[in-house]
N, C-alpha and C positions, 0 to 999 in steps of 0.2 A: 504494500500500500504506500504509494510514494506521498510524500507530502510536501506539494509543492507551493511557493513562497510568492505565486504570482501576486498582483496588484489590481490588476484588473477584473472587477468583479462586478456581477450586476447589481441595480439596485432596486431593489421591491419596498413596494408598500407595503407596508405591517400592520391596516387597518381590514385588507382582505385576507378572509383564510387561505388562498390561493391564487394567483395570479402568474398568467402564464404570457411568455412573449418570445417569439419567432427574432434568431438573429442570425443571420445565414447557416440558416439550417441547423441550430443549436435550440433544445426544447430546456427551459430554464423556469425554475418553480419554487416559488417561496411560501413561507408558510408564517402565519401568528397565529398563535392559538391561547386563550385561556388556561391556567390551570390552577387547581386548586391550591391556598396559600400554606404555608408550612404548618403553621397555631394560627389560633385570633389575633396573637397579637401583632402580626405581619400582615395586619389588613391594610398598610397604607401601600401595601405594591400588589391591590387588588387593581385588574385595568391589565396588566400588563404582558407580555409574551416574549418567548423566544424567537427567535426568525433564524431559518438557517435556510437555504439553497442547495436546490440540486441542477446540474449539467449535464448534459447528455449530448456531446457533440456528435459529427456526423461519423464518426471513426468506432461510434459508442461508446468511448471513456464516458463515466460517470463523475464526477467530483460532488465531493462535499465541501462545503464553507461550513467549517466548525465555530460554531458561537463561543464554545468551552477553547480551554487550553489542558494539554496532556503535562501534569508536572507527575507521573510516574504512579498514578493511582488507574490507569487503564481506561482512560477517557476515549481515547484515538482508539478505540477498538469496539468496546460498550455500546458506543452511540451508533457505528456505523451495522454494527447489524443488529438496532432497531429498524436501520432505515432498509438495509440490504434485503431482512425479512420480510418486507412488504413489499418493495419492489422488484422482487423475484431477481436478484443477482449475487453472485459471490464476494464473499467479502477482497477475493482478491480481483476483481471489478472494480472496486472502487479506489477514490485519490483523493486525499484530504487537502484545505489550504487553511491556513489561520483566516479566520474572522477578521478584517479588518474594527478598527475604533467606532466601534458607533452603538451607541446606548440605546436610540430609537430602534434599529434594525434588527440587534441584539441581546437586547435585553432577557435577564435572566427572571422567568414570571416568579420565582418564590422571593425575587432579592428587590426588582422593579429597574433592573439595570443591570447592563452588560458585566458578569463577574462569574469565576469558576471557585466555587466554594462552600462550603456549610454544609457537603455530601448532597449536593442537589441538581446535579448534571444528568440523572438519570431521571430523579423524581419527576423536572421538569421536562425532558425528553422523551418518557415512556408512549404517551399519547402524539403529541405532536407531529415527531419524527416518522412514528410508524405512518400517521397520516398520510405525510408529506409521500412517503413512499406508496402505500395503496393506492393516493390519487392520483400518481405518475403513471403505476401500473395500470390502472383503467384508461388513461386517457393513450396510451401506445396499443394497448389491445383494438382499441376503438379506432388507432388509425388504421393499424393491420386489417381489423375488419370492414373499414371502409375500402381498402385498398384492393382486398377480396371480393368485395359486395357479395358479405356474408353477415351474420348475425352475430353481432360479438360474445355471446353467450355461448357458438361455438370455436372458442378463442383461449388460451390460458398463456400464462405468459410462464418462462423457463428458462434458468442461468442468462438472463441479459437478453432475451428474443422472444417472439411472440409465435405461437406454432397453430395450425387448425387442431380440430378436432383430430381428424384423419390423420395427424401426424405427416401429410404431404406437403404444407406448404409453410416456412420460417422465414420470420423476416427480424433482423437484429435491432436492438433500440438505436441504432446508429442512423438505418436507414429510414426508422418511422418517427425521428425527431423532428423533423421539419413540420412533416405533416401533424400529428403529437400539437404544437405548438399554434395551430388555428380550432382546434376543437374546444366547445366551451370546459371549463372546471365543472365535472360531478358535482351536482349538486348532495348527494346521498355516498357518502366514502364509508363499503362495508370492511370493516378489517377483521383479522384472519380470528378463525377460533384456536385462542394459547395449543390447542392439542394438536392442531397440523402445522405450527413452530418446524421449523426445520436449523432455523440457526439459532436463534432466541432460546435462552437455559439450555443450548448443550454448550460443552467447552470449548473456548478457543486460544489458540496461541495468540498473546499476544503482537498486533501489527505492528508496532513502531518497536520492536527489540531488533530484528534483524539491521536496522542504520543504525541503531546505539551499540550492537555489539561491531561492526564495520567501520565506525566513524564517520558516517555520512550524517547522521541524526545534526542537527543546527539548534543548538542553544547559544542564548542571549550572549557568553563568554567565548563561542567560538565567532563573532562577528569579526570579520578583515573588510574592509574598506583600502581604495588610494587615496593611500596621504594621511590614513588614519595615527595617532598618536595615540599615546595609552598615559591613563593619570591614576594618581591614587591619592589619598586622603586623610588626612591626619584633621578629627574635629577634638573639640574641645573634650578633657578628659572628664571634668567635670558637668555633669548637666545643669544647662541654662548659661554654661558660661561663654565667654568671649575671648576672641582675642586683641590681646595688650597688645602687643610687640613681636616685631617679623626680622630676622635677618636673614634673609637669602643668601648670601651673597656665596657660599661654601656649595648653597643648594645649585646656584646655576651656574658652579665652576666642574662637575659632575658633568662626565661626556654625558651626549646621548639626551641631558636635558634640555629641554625648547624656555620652559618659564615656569614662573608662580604663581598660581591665582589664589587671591588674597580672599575671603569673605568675612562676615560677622563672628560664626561660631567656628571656621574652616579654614585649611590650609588645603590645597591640591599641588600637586608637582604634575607637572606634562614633559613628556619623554617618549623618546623612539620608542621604549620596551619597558616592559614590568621591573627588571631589573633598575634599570636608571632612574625610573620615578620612585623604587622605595630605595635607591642608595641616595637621593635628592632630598628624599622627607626627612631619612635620617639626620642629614647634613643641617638642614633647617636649625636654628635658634628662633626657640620660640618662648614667649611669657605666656600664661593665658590668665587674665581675671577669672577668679574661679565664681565668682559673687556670692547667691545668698545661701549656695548648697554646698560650700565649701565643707562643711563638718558633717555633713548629712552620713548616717549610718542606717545598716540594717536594724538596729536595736533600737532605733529614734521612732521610725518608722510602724515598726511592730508595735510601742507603746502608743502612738499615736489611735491608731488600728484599735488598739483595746479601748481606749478610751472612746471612740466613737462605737465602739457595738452595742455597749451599753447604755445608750441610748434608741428610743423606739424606733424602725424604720417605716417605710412609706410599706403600706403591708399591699402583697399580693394577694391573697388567700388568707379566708377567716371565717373556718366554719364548726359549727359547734361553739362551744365556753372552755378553751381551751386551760384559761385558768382556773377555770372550777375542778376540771378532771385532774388535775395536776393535783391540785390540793387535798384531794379524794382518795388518790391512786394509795395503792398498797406499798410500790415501791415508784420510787422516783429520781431522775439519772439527768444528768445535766454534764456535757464537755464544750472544750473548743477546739475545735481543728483548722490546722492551718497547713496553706500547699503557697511554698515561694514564687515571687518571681522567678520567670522561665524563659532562654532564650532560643530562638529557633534552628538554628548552624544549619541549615540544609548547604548541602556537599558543594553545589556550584556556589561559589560565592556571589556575594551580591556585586551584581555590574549594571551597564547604562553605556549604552554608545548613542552621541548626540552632536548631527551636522547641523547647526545654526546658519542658515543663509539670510541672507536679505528680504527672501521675500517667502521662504518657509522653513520649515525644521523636522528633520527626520530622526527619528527615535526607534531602535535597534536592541530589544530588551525582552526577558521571559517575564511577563505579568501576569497577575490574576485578575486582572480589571484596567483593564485595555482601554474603555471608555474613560477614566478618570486620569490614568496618562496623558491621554491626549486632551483633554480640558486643560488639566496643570500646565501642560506645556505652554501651549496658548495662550494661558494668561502669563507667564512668566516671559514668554517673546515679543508677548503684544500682536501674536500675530492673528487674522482668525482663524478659528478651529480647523476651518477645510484645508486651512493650510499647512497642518499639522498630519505626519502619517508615522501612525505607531507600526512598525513590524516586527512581529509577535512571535516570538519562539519558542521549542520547546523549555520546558522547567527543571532542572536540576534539584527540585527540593523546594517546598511550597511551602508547607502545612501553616498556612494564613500569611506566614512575613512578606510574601509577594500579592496581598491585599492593602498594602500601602504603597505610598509613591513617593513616601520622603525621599529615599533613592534617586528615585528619577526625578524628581526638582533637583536636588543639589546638582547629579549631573549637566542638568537643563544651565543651569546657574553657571559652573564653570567654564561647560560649553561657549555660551555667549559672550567668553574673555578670549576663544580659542581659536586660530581662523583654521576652519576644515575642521574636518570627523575626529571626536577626544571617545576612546571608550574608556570611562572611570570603572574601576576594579576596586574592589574594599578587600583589605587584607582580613582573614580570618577573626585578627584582637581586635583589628578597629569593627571588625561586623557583631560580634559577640558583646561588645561592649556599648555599643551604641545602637543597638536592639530595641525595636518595639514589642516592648515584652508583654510576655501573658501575665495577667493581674495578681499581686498577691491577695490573698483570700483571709479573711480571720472570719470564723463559724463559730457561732453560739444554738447550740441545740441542746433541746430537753425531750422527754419524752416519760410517759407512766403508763404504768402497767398495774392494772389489775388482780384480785388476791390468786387469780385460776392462771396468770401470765400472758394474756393479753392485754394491746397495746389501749389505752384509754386515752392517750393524750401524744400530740404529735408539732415539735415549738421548733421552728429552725430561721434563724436569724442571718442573711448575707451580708458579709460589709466586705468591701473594693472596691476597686475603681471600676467605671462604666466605660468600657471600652465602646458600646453601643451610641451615649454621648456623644464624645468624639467623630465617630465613625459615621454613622449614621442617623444625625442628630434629630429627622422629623418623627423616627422610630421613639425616641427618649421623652415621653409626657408626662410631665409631673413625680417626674420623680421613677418614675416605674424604668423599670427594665427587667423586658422579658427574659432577654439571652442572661442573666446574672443571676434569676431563681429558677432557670429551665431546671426541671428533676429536681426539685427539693425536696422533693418527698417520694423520691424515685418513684417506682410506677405503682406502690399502695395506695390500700383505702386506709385512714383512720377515722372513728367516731367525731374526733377534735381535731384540728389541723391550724396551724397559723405561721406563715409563711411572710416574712417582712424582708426590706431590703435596703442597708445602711448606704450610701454614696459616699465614698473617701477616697477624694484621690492622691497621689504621692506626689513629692515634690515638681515643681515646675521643669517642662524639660524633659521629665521623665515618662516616655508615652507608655502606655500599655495597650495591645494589640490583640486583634486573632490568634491564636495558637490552632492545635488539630485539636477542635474543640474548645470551646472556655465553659459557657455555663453547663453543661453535662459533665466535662469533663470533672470540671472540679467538684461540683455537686454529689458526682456518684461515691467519689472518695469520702465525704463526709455522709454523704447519708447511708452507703452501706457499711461504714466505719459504724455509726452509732445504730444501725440494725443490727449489727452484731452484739453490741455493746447491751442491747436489750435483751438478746436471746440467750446471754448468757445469764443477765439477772433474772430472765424466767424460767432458766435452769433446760434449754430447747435446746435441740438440734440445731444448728443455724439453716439449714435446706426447710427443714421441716417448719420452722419458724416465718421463716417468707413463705410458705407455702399458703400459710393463715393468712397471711396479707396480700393475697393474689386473688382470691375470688374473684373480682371485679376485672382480672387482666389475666386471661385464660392465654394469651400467647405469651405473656411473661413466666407463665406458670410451663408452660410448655417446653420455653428455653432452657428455664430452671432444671426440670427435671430429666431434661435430655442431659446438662452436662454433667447432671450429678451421678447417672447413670453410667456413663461412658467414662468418666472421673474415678467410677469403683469407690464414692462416699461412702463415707460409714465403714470402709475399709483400714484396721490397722494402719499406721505410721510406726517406723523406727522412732526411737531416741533422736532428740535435736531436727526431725522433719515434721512439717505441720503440711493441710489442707486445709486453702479456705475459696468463700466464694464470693460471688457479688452477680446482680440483673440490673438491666436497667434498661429505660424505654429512652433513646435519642435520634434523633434524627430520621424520625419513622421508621425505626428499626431497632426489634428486642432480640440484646445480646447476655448472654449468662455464660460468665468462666468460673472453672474452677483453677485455682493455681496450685500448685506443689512445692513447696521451697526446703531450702537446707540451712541450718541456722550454727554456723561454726563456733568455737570454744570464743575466740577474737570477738561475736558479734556480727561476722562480715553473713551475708544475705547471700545464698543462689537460688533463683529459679531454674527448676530443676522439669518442670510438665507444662502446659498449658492447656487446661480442655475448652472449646469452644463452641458453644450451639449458638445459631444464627436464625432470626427469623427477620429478613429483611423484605418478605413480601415478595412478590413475582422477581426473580432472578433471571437478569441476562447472560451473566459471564459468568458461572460457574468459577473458574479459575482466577478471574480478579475478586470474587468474592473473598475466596480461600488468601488470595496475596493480598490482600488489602488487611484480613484480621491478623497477617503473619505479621503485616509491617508493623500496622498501629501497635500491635500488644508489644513487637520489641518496644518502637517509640515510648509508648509509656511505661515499657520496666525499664528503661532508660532514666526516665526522671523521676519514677520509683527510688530506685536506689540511686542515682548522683544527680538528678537536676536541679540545680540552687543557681540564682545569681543573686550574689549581696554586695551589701555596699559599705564603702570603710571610705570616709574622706570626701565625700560626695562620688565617688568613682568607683567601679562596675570592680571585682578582684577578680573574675573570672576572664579569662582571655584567648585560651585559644583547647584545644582538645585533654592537653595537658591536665588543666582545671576546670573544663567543662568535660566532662567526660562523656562517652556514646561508650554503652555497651558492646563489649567486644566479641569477635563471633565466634570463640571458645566459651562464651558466658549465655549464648542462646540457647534457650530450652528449648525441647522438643513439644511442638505445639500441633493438636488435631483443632481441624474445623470440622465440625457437624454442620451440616444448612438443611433447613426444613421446607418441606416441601411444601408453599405457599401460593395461593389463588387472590391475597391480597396487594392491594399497589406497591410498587416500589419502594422501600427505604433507600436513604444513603448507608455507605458503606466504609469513609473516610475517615468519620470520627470514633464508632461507638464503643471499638474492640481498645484504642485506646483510654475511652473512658471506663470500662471495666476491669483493664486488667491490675490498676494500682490499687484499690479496695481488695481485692482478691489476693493480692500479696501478702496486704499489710493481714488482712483478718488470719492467712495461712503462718504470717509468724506468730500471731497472738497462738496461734493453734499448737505452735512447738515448744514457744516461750512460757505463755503467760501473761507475756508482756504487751498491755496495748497501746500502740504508736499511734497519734493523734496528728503529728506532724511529719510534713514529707520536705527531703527527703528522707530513707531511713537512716538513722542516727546508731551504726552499731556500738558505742560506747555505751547503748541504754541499752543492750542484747550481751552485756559481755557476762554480768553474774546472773542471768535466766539461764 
C-alpha cells in the first residue's frame, strides 16, 4: 500500500453525504457523515463529520485521503479495509495520501475538528467509510450495467471489477470510472451484513510495516529539502523564564554554523548538520532570568495540591446522601492517591521543518492535528491560511505530545529569522524536559460499607490541572471537566455516589497535556486502587467483589471474568508473587487484566504475566487489537514502575532515558489478549489497556506484600521489609 505525498487533491463539500465529479475520466467521492458523540459531554462537536475521498482513476488505482495520521497504532490499515470491505477490493488495491490541513473537510465528528486521537479513528470511521465505499460500489455496478443494458441486480462487483451474473462479461473500476462519475449518488446505500465481512474482523498484516522495515516509510525527521539547514534549541531551563544575556560569538566560530536566532524564552543555532548546531549551542554563553519559578519544587507543588482538595469541588455526580451512608456504614475507609507528572519521549524526537517565503510557508512535520498547524502558522507569518500547507507525515510516537503545536510555533518563529528550509530537531533533554506533561493528580476518596460488606457509600474527589481548559477551552463550562472525572467510579453502581472536581493548576509555564489517556487513565488507578482497598475491608475476593458491582454492566462483568478465568484466579502464588486485577469502561471499550508480578528481597517490582480480555465492540483488525493492548500495557508498566518527572529549582531533573527510564525488553512480561466476540459499535483501542494495566500491578503487589501503594511510581524502599 504505497503512501503517497501528493498535493493535489480534490475538494468536496462536506455538507452533502456524497458528491461525485467527473475529471478526465477519474470517479472521485467524498463523504460527511454524522456520528454519534463520545458522552454528553462532547455535545459541543455535535454538527460535525469526517470527510475522506476516494479515487479511482482510469488505470483503477484506488487512493484514499486519510483524514487520521498513522503514528504506529494501525490506523493506515484499520480504516482502509472498512472502506476496501465495501467497495469490493483488496487491501493491496489501495494507496493512501495524508489528508491535507483542513478542519472543514476533515474534521474528526467525536472531536468537531481535524485530529487523530482519544482512540477515535475507528469509532468515527466504522459507518462513514464503509458508506463511502458501498456507494462507490453501486454506483460502478450501475455503470457496468448501463454499459450492458442489463439490470444491475444482475451485476456484483469482485476484487476491483464488476462481473454479470453469467460470469461472461468484466469490466474493471478503471474502465467504469468515467462513466461511474455522471450517475446520480444512491439515494438508499445498503451495507453488507457483518456475516458476509470478508476483510473486516479477520487479521491483517499490517500495510505501512513493509516501508518502515525498508526505509522508504517518510516521517517528519526524515524531511531533506535544497538548501535545507538543520537547528536545535536550547529554551529556558526554568519555566516561564527568559532570556538575560546571549554570547554567541564561540557559537558562530563553530564550522558548519550559519547563525543564532535569539527569542524571549529560546536560543536556536542553525547549521549545515545536527552535529554543528548542538557543538554551536554548547559553545553559547548564556544567562537566563529564571523569575518567579526559580525555587519551585516537587514538594511545593504537592502541598499546594493538598491544600486545594480539601476544599469542595465543582461536583459532577451527586446521587443518593452520600454523607449520611458514610456516617451509617459499619466500616469506613478514606485514602489519597497520587500518579506524577508524566512525560511523553516517543522515539522520533520532536522536529519541525519550516520554509518561510514571502508570500507562503510550508511546514514538513508528523502531527496529530494538522488543522491547528496550519492556523498557528498563519497567524504567526501573517500570512493567510490558504497560504499555508502542512505536509503530514508518518509519526514516530504520539501518545497525545503531537496534539500540540508549541513545537511547530517555535519552529515557525525561528524559521522566519532563517532565509530557506531550517528543520528544528529537539535533543532528547531538551524534549523530556520541556514536555507538555500529563497532569499530576492528588485523589481524595472515601467509601462505606455495610455490616454484610457491601458498598453503601461511594466519595471520590479530582484535583489537577484541566488540560481540557487549555486545550479545548468551549468544552470547559463552569468549572466542569469531563475528561478529569471520566471513570471515577469506574464502571459500578453504588446506592450513594459523589463525584467532584478540584481545578489546580501548576506553576506558570508549566503546561500539562494529552498523555495515552488522562482522565481514565488516571482514574482507573485510583478507583481500582480503593476497590480493592474495600474488598479487603469486607474481607472478599477482589474478582468476586467487582463482581457485586457489575450488575448494571454485564460487558464489564464479562471482561472481568474472562480474565480471571484464563489468569487461573484463585490459583496458589509462590512466596514474594502476588495476583491482582483491575476493569474499566474507557473509550467505549471494557478492558479487564489480570497482572502477575515478583516482588524481590530489594523491593524492586517485575511483571512477570499479563492477562487481557477485550470487549471493544465490533472489531476490525484483529491483530492491531492484540498490538495495541501489547503496547499500551508495556506503556503503562513503564510508568508503573519508573514514570516521574519532578522538579528541584524550578527545573525538570529528568533528562534523557538514563533518568526517565522505558522499560527494557528483558523486563516485558508475557502478555495474552482475549477479545470477545462483539455485535456492539466500535471502541477505541489506544488508551484502555494502558489505563488498566497500572491498578493491576499495584493491587498484584499489595497481593504479595501487604503493602498498599497509593502513589505511582512504585516506590520499592516501601516493599523492602514486606
Amino acid at each position: 500500500m504505497p503512501l503517497d505525498h501528493a498535493t493535489d487533491r480534490a475538494t468536496i463539500s462536506r455538507r452533502s453525504l456524497l458528491k461525485v465529479a467527473g475529471a478526465a475520466g477519474t470517479l472521485t467521492l467524498g463523504f460527511s457523515l454524522p456520528w454519534p458523540l463520545r458522552d454528553a459531554h462532547a455535545a459541543t462537536a455535535a454538527g460535525f463529520a469526517p470527510n475522506a475521498f476516494i479515487r479511482i482513476d482510469p488505470a483503477g488505482q484506488v487512493t484514499l485521503v486519510m483524514p487520521y495520521v498513522e503514528m504506529g497504532q494501525g490506523t493506515y490499515t484499520s480504516i482502509p479495509m472498512l472502506l476496501a470491505e465495501e467497495l469490493e477490493v483488496g487491501l493491496d488495491q489501495l494507496r493512501l495520501e495524508h489528508a491535507p490541513a483542513d478542519d472543514k473537510l476533515y474534521a474528526n465528528p467525536l472531536l468537531g475538528f481535524q485530529a487523530t486521537g482519544g482512540s477515535t479513528a475507528i469509532r468515527a470511521s466504522w459507518e462513514p467509510m464503509r458508506r463511502a465505499g458501498a456507494a462507490a460500489r453501486m454506483m460502478l455496478i450501475s455503470a457496468a450495467a448501463a454499459t450492458w443494458k442489463i439490470d444491475a441486480g444482475a451485476c456484483h462487483a469482485e476484487s476491483g471489477a464488476v462481473i454479470d451474473a453469467a460470469g461472461t462479461r468484466k469490466l474493471g473500476y478503471g474502465a467504469l470510472a468515467e462513466k461511474a462519475a455522471t450517475l446520480p449518488v444512491p439515494q438508499q446505500i445498503t451495507l453488507k451484513d457483518p456475516r458476509d465481512f470478508k476483510i473486516v474482523g479477520k487479521p491483517a498484516k499490517r500495510l505501512d510495516t513493509p516501508e518502515k522495515v525498508n526505509g522508504k516509510a517518510a516521517f517528519g525527521i526524515d524531511t531533506r529539502l535544497p538548501g535545507m539547514k538543520i537547528a536545535t534549541v536550547a529554551s529556558s531551563p526554568v519555566f516561564g523564564g527568559k532570556l538575560a544575556r546571549l554570547d554567541d560569538s564561540k557559537a558562530k566560530a563553530v564550522k558548519g554554523v550559519h547563525q543564532v536566532v535569539r527569542l524571549d524564552e529560546a536560543v536556536a543555532v542553525v547549521a549545515d548538520h545536527m552535529g554543528a548546531a548542538k557543538k554551536g549551542l554548547a559553545a553559547l554563553e548564556i544567562t537566563w532570568d529564571d523569575g518567579a519559578n526559580a525555587h519551585v519544587a516537587t514538594a511545593d507543588l504537592v502541598r499546594e495540591m493538598d491544600a486545594a482538595s480539601q476544599n469542595p469541588g465543582v461536583v459532577d455526580k451527586n446521587e443518593g446522601d452520600v454523607a449520611a451512608a458514610l456516617a451509617g456504614a459499619a466500616t469506613k475507609l478514606e485514602a489519597i492517591y497520587q500518579v506524577p507528572f508524566l512525560a511523553h519521549a516517543p522515539m522520533e524526537p520532536m522536529n519541525c521543518t519550516v520554509h518561510v517565503a514571502k508570500d507562503r510557508c510550508d511546514v514538513w512535520v508528523g502531527t496529530q492535528i494538522a488543522g491547528r498547524a496550519r492556523a498557528v502558522t498563519a497567524e504567526l507569518t501573517s500570512l493567510p491560511v490558504e497560504k499555508v500547507e502542512i505536509h503530514n507525515h508518518l509519526i514516530g510516537g504520539g501518545f497525545g505530545r503531537r496534539l500540540d503545536i508549541d513545537g511547530i510555533a517555535l519552529a515557525v518563529r525561528i524559521a522566519k529569522e532563517v532565509d530557506g528550509p531550517v528543520k528544528v530537531v529537539w535533543t532528547r533533554e531538551e524534549d523530556i524536559q520541556h514536555d507538555i506533561y500529563r497532569p499530576y493528580y492528588y485523589d481524595r476518596l472515601a467509601g462505606g460499607l455495610d455490616a454484610a460488606g457491601k458498598v453503601v457509600a461511594w466519595s471520590h474527589r479530582v484535583t489537577g490541572s484541566s488540560v481540557l481548559a487549555r486545550w479545548l477551552p468551549p468544552a470547559f463550562k463552569d468549572g466542569h471537566d469531563f475528561d478529569a472525572v471520566e471513570a471515577a467510579m469506574g464502571p459500578y453502581s453504588f446506592p450513594n455516589a459523589h463525584i467532584d472536581y478540584v481545578r489546580h493548576e501548576p506553576p506558570a509555564g508549566l503546561l500539562t497535556g494529552w498523555w495515552r489517556g488522562v482522565g481514565v487513565t488516571h482514574n482507573a488507578f485510583m478507583v481500582e486502587g480503593f476497590i480493592d482497598e474495600l474488598a479487603v475491608a469486607a474481607k472478599k475476593d477482589p474478582v468476586e467483589f467487582r463482581r457485586g458491582l457489575l450488575e448494571k454492566a454485564p460487558r464489564a462483568r464479562g471482561v472481568l471474568d474472562l480474565a480471571a478465568s484464563k489468569a487461573g484466579w484463585g490459583s496458589p502464588m509462590p512466596a514474594g508473587k502476588g495476583r491482582g486485577v483491575s476493569v474499566i469502561f474507557g473509550f467505549g471499550t471494557y478492558v479487564a487484566q489480570v497482572a502477575e508480578v515478583s516482588v524481590a528481597k530489594d523491593g524492586q517490582v517485575r511483571v512477570d504475566r499479563v492477562v487481557c480480555a477485550v470487549d471493544c465492540g465490533r472489531v476490525v483488525n484483529p491483530d492491531t487489537v492484540k498490538a495495541q493492548v501489547e503496547g499500551g500495557a508495556i506503556f503503562g508498566i513503564t510508568a508503573v514502575l519508573y514514570g516521574e518527572i519532578t522538579l528541584k529549582n524550578g527545573r525538570v531533573e529528568q533528562s534523557n532515558f538514563d533518568s526517565y527510564q522505558m522499560l527494557r525488553i528483558d523486563e516485558a512480561p508475557a502478555i495474552e489478549v482475549y477479545i470477545v466476540d462483539s455485535t456492539e459499535a466500535p471502541g477505541g483501542m489506544g488508551e484502555p489497556s494502558t489505563a488498566t494495566i497500572g491498578p493491576a500491578v499495584v493491587n498484584a503487589v499489595h497481593a504479595a506484600t501487604g503493602v498498599r501503594l497509593r502513589q505511582l511510581p512504585i516506590d520499592p524502599t516501601k516493599l523492602k521489609s514486606a
